[in-house]
C-alpha distance (Angstrom), angle and dihedral (degrees) to the residues before:
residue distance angle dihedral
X1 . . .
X2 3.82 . .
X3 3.85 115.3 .
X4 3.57 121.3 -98.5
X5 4.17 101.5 -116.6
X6 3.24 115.6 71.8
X7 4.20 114.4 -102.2
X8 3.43 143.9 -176.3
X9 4.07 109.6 -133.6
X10 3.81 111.9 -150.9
X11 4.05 117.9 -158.0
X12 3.46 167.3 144.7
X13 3.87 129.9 -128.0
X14 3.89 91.4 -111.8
X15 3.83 130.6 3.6
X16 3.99 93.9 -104.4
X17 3.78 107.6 148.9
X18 3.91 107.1 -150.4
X19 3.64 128.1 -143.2
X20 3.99 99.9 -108.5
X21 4.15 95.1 50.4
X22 4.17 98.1 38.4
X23 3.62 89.9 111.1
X24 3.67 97.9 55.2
X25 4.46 80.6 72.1
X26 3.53 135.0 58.6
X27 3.88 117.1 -84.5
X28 3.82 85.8 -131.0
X29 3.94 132.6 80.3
X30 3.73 134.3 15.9
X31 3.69 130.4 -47.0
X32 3.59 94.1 -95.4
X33 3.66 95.7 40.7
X34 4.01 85.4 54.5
X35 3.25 91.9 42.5
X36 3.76 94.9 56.6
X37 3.55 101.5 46.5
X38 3.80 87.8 70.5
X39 3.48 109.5 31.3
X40 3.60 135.9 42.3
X41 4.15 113.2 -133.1
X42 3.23 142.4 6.7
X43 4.18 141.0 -154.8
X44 3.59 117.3 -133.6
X45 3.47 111.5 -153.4
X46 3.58 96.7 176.2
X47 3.83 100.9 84.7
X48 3.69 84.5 65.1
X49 3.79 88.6 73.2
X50 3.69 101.1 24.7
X51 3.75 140.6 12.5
X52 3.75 119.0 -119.2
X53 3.74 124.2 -144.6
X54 4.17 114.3 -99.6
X55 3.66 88.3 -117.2
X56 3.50 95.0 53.4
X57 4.19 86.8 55.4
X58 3.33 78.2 51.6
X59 3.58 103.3 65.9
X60 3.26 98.0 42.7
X61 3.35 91.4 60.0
X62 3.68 92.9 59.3
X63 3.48 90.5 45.4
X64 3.82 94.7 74.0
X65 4.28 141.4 49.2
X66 4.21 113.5 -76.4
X67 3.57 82.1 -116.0
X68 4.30 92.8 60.9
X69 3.70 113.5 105.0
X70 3.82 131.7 -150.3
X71 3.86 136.2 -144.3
X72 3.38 121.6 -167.4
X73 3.56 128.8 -172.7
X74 3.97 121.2 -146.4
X75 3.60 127.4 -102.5
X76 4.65 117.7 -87.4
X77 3.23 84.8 -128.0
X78 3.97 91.1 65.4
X79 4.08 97.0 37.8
X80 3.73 95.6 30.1
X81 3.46 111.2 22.4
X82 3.46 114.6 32.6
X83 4.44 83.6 30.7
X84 3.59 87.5 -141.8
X85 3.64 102.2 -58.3
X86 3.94 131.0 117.4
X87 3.65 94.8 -1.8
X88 4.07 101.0 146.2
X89 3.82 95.1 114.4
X90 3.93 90.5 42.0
X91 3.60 87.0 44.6
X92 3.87 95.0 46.1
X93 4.47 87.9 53.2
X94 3.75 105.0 38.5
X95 4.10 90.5 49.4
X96 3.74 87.0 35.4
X97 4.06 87.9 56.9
X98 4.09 98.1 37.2
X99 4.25 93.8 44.8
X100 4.22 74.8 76.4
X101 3.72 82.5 86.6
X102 3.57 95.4 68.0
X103 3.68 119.6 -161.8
X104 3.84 88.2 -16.9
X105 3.90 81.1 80.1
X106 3.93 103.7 110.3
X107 3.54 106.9 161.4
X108 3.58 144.4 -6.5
X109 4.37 109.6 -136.8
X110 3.86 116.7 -150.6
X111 3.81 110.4 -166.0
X112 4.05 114.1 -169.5
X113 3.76 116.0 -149.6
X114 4.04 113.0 -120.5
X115 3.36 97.5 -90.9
X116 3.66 106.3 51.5
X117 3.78 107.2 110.7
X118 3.77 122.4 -161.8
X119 3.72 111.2 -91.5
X120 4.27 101.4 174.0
X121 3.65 94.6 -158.1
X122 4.50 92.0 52.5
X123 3.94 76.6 38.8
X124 3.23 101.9 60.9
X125 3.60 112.2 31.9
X126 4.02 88.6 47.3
X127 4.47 84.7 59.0
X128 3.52 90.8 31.2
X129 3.90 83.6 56.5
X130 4.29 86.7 38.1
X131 3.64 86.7 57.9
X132 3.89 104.4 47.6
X133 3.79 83.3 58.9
X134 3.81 108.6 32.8
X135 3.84 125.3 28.4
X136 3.56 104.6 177.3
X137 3.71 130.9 93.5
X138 3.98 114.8 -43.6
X139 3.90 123.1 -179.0
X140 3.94 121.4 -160.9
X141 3.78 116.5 -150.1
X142 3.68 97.2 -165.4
X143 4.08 113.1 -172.1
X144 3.89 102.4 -168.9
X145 3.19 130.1 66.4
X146 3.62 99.4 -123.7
X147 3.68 81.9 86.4
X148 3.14 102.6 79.3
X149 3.78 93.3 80.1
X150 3.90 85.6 62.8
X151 3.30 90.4 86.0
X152 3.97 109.5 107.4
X153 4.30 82.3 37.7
X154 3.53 85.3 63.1
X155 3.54 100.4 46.1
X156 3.40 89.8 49.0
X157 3.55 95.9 59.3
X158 3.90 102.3 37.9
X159 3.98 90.1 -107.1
X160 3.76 119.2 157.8
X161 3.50 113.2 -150.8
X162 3.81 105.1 -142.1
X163 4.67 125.6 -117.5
X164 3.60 109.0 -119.8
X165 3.91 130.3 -163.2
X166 2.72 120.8 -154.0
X167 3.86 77.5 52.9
X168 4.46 100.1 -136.5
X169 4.27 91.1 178.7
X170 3.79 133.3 35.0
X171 3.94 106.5 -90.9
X172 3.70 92.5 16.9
X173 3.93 92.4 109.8
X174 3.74 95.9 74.7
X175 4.54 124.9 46.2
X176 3.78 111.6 -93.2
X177 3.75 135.2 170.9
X178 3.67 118.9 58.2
X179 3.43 115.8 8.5
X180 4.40 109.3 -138.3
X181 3.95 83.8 80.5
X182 3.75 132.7 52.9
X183 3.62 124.2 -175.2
X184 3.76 138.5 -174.8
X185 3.60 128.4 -169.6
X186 3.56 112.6 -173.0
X187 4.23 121.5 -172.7
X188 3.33 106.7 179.9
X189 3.79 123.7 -92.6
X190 2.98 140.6 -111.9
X191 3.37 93.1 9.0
X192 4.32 99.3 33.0
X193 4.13 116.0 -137.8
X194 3.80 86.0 11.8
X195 3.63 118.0 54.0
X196 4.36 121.5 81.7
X197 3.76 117.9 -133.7
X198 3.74 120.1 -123.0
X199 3.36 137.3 -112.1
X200 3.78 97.7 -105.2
X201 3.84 90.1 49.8
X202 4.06 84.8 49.7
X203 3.40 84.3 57.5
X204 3.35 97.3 58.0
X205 3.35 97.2 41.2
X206 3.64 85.6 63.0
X207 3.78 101.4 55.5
X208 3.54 89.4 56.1
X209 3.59 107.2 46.6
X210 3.59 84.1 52.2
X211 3.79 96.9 47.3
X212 3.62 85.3 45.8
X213 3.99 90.9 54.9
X214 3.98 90.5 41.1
X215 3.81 91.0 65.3
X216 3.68 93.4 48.9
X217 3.62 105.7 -95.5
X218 3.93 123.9 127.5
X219 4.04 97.9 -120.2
X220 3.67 121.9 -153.9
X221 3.77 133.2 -165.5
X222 4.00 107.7 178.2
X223 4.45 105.6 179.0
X224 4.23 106.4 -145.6
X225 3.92 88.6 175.9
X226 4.03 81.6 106.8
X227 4.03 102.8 129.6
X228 3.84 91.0 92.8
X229 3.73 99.5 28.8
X230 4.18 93.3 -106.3
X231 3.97 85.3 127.0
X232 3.32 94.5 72.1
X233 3.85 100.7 53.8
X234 3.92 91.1 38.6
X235 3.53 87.2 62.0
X236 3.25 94.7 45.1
X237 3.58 97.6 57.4
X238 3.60 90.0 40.7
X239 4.17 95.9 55.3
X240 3.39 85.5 48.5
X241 3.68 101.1 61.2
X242 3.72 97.2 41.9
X243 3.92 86.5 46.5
X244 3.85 85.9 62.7
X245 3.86 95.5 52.2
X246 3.70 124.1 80.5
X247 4.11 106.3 -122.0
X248 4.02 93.1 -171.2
């Protein structure tokens, strides 16, 4: 569902606008609509707590350019709840409801609560069953460091295993798992969900999305640092450095 020439996807978790950056978007349309005109995905966080109807995926989807990508992250009830294990049914709905989005789809994000350790045979049925049902890009945000032995499962089954900062595990700083997606989540630091990156770290930012999209991966950088609105301008910044670098 992901397009064919390699990208780098610039966003937010969630299409608020806030306060300080409302001029940078058109006075006209709704947040998402706004929100799209100027930047190119988004993460929605909020089918982690909640599903959402299909239709509803649906117009969002029309809401935005052909170009606009989509992140979704799966339901508590999968990661949390159900830890993984007989999830079919679960699996069936909450892909079911996001597939609405059409080929704005780009990627499915599992995030593991802390104290999920790696088991390979839970780990590899539950992807195994992922896959039969979704073959698109999927990102694993592991938070244990039992994970790390996931490695050659994740490979196997063309998952990404997502950059962190703040950094929670050893090796969790930089993307890992299988290589054809790259994907940064970035919270804010010191001070996570609040604090703005600077320009320097921009910068860097920048060179590796667009390494990342050189070699033929789709690259992702989504900003969560969204409690006092720096997302917005981070990714901002951000888009528009990698807009001004050629990624063929």
């Amino acid at each position: 569902m992901q397009s064919e020439r390699p990208s780098a996807v610039v966003g937010c978790a969630g299409w608020s606008l806030s306060r300080q950056y409302a001029a940078h978007f058109a006075a006209q349309g709704t947040h998402l609509q706004r929100y799209g005109a100027r930047l190119g995905g988004v993460e929605i966080n909020s089918s982690f707590y909640r599903p959402h109807r299909r239709e509803t995926y649906v117009r969002w989807a029309e809401s935005v350019p052909d170009d606009f990508r989509f992140s979704v992250k799966a339901p508590k009830l999968i990661t949390h709840g159900q830890r993984l294990q007989g999830c079919e049914q679960l699996l069936d709905l909450f892909i079911s409801q996001c597939s609405g989005l059409g080929a704005k789809l780009g990627c499915l994000l599992v995030q593991l609560p802390p104290s999920l350790t790696f088991d390979e045979a839970v780990a590899e049925a539950f992807f195994a069953a992922l896959r039969q049902r979704f073959a698109g890009g999927v990102v694993l945000e592991p938070r244990h460091a039992s994970w790390a032995a996931a490695e050659p499962l994740l490979q196997a089954q063309r998952i990404a295993r997502a950059a962190v900062d703040p950094s929670r595990l050893s090796g969790d700083s930089t993307p890992a798992g299988w290589s054809g997606l790259r994907y940064w989540r970035l919270h804010g630091s010191p001070r996570i969900y609040h604090d703005s990156y600077d320009t320097s770290q921009i910068q860097s930012l920048a060179v590796e999305l667009v390494a990342a999209a050189r070699a033929g991966a789709q690259s992702w950088c989504i900003f969560d640092n969204t409690a006092s609105g720096a997302a917005v301008g981070n990714a901002l910044e951000l888009a528009e450095l990698t807009d001004h670098s050629s990624l063929n």
